[in-house]
C-alpha positions as CSV (number, residue, x, y, z in Angstrom):
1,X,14.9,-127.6,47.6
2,X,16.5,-126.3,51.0
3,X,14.1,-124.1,52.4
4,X,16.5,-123.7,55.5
5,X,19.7,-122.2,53.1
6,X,17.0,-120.2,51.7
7,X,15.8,-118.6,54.6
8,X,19.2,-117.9,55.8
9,X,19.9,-116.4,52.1
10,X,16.8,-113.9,52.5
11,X,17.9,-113.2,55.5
12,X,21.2,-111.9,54.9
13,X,19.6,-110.0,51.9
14,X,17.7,-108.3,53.9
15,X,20.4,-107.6,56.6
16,X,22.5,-106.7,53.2
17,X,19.9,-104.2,52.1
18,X,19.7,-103.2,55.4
19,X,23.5,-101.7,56.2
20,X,23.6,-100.2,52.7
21,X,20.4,-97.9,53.6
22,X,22.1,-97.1,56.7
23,X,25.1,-96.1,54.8
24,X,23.1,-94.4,52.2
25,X,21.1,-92.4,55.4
26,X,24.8,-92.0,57.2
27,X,26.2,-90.2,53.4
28,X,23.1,-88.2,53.4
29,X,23.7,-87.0,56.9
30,X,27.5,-86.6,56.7
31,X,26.5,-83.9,53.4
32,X,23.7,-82.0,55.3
33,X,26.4,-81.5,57.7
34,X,28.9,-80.4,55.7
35,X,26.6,-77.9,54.0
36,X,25.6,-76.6,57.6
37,X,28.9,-75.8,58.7
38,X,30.2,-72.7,59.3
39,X,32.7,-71.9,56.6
40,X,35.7,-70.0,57.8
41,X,38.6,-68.2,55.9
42,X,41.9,-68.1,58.2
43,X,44.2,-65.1,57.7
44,X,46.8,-64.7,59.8
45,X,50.7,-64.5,58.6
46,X,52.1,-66.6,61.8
47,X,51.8,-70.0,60.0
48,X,51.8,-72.0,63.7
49,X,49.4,-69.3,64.7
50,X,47.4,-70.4,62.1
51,X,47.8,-74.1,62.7
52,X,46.5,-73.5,66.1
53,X,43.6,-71.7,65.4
54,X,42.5,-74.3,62.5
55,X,42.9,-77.1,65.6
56,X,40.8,-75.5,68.0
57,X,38.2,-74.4,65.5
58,X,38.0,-78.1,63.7
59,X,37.6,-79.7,66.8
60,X,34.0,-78.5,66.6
61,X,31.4,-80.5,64.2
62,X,29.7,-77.2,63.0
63,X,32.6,-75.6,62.0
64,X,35.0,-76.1,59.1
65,X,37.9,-74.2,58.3
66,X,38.2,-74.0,54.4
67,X,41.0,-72.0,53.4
68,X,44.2,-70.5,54.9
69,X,46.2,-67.2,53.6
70,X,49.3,-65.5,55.1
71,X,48.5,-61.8,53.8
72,X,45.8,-59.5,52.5
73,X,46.2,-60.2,48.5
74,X,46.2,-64.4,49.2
75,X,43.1,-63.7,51.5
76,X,41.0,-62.0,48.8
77,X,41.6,-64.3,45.8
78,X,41.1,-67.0,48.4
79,X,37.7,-65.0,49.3
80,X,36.6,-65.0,45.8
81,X,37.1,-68.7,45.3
82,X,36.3,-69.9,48.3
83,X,33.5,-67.7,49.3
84,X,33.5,-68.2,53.3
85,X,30.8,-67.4,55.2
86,X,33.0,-65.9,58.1
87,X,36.9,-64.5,57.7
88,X,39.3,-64.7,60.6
89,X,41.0,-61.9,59.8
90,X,44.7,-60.8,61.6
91,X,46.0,-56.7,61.0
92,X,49.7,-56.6,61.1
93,X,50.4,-58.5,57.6
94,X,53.0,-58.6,54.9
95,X,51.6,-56.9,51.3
96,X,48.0,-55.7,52.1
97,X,47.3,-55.4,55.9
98,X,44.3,-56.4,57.7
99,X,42.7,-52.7,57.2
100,X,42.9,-52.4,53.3
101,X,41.4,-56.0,53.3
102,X,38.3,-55.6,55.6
103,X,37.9,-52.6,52.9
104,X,37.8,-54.4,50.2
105,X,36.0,-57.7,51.6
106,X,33.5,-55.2,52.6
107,X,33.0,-54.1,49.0
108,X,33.3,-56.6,47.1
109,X,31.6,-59.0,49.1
110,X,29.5,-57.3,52.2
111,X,27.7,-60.4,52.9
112,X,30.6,-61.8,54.2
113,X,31.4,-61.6,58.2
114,X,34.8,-60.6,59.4
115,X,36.2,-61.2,62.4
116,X,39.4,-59.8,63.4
117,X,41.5,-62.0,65.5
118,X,44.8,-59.8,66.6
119,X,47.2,-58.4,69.5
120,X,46.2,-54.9,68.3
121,X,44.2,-52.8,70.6
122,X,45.0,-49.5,69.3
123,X,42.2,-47.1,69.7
124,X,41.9,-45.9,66.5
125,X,42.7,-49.1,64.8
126,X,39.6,-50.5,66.9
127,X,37.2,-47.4,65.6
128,X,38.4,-47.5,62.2
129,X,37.4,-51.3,61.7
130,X,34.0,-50.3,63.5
131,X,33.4,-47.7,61.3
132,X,34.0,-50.2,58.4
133,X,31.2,-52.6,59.9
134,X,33.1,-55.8,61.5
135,X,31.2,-58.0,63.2
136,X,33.4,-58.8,65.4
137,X,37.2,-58.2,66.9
138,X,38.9,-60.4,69.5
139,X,42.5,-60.1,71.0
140,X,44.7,-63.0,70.4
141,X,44.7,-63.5,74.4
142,X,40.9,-64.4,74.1
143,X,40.3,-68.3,75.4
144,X,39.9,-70.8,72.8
145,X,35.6,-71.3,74.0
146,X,35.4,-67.4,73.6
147,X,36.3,-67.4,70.0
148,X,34.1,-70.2,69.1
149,X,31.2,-68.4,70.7
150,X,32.3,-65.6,69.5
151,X,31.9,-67.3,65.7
152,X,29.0,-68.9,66.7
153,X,27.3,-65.7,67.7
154,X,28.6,-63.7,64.5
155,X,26.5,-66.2,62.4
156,X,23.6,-65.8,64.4
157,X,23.5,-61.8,63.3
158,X,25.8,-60.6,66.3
159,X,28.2,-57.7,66.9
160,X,30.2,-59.3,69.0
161,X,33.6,-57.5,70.7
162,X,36.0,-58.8,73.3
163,X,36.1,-57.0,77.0
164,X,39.0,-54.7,76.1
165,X,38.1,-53.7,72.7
166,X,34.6,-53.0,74.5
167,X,35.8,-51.4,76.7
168,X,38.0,-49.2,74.2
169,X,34.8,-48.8,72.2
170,X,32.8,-47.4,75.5
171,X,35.3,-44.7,76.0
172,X,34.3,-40.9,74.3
173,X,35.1,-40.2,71.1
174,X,38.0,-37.4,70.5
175,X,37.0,-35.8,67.3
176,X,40.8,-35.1,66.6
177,X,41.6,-38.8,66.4
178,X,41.7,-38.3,62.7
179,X,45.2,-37.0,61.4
180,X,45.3,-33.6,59.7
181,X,46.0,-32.4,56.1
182,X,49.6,-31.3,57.1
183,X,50.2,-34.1,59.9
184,X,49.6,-36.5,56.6
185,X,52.3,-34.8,54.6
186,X,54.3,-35.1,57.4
187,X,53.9,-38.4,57.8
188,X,54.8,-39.1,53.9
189,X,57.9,-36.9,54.4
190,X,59.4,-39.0,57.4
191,X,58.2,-42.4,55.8
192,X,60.4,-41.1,52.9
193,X,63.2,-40.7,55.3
194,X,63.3,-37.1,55.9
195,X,64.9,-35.2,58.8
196,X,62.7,-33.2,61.1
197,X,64.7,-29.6,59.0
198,X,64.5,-31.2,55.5
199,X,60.1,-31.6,56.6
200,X,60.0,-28.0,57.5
201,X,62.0,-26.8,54.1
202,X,59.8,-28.7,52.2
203,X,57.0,-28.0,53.7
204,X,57.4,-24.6,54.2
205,X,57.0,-24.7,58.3
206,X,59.1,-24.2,61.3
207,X,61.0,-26.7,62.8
208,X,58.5,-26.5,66.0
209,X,56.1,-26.7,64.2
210,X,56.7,-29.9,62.4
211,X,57.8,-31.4,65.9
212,X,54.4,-30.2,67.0
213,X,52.8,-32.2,63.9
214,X,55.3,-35.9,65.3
215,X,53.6,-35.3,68.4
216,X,50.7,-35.1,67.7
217,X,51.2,-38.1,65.6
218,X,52.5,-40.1,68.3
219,X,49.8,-39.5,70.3
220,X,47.1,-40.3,67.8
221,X,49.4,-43.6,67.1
222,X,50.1,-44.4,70.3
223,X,53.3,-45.0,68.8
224,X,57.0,-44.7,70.6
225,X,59.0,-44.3,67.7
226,X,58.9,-43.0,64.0
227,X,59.5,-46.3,62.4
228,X,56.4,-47.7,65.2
229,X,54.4,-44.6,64.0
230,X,55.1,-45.7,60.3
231,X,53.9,-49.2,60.5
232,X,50.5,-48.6,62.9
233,X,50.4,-45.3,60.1
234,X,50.0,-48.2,57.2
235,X,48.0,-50.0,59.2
236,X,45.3,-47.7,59.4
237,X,45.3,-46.7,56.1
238,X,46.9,-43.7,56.3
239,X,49.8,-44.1,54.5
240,X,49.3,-44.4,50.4
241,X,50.0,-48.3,50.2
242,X,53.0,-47.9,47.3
243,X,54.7,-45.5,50.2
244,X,58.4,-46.2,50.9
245,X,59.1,-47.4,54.5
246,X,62.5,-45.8,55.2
């Protein structure tokens, strides 16, 4: 018998059993990784925007982008498949905006962190969402490193807000951010295409006096326009969701 071949044939056994229990250890690690990631929902219905974002978030080991969705109703059956542990979240979407969402992720699923990732900086846009419990809102003009930390920190049990939506946030409260009864059936009436004298007949007001109620408006909207006031009006919520956009 060759004692030599069979030293070199234990040998490479060994070296044999050797890689596969690093590959075996490797697997094992590769898994406990993957089930320590972050797990993040994108929303957003800019398709490149989206693209982006997934690139700068994947480029980080503990964090894993598992789903995308380009409006509110794709976002939420995604959520309830997917189950993320943090949604991206954008506002100014097609079908179900970023407000009705974050109201019904918070609802359904109020374990789940949102952070909302947009241009918006509306002040009542930014208080509404705070009221609804966030945990977190960023401008789309944030750096690429402050939205990771930003993620980062969310997980860790942080509120976390960007400088200008802090800064929003810091300001006082106006108790009459809120629109009124009759500002809200103003606001139906010129989302169903109603004249300024047509509102007042039908609502049984002055013609002043319904101008008086589109200012105010405005100014609560920060809006420069009726069909501007309509769309940051849905936004918010304060428009019935089935309401025609005229």
């Amino acid at each position: 018998m060759n004692t030599e071949n069979l030293g070199h044939t234990s040998n490479a056994q060994k070296l044999n059993g050797s890689s596969q229990d690093n590959r075996r250890e490797q697997g094992r690690r590769e898994e406990q990784h993957e089930r320590d990631a972050i797990r993040i929902l994108l929303v957003d219905d800019h398709t490149v925007l989206r693209a982006g974002t997934r690139r700068i978030l994947e480029d980080e080991p503990d964090l894993r982008v598992i789903g995308e969705a380009g409006d509110g109703e794709e976002a939420l059956q995604l959520a309830e498949t997917l189950r993320p542990d943090l949604v991206v979240l954008d506002i100014a979407m097609p079908h179900l905006d970023g407000v009705k969402t974050c109201q019904v992720l918070r609802k359904n699923w109020p374990e789940m962190h949102i952070l909302i990732l947009t241009g918006l900086d509306n002040e009542t846009l930014i208080r509404t969402l705070d009221r609804q419990g966030i945990d977190g809102y960023l401008l789309k003009s944030a750096r690429p490193a402050e939205l990771i930390h930003t993620i980062r920190s969310i997980m860790e049990g942080e509120r976390v807000y960007g400088e200008r939506v802090s800064q929003v946030l810091s300001l006082p409260v106006h108790e009459d951010l809120q629109p009124t009864r009759k500002e809200l059936e103003v606001l139906s009436a010129i989302a169903r295409g109603l004249r300024n004298r047509d509102i007042a007949n039908e609502l049984h007001l002055s013609v002043n006096t319904v101008e008086y109620h589109i200012r105010n408006l405005f100014l609560k909207l920060e809006a420069t326009s009726r069909a501007d006031a309509l769309m940051r009006a849905q936004r918010l919520g304060w428009l019935d969701s089935q309401e025609p956009l005229c």
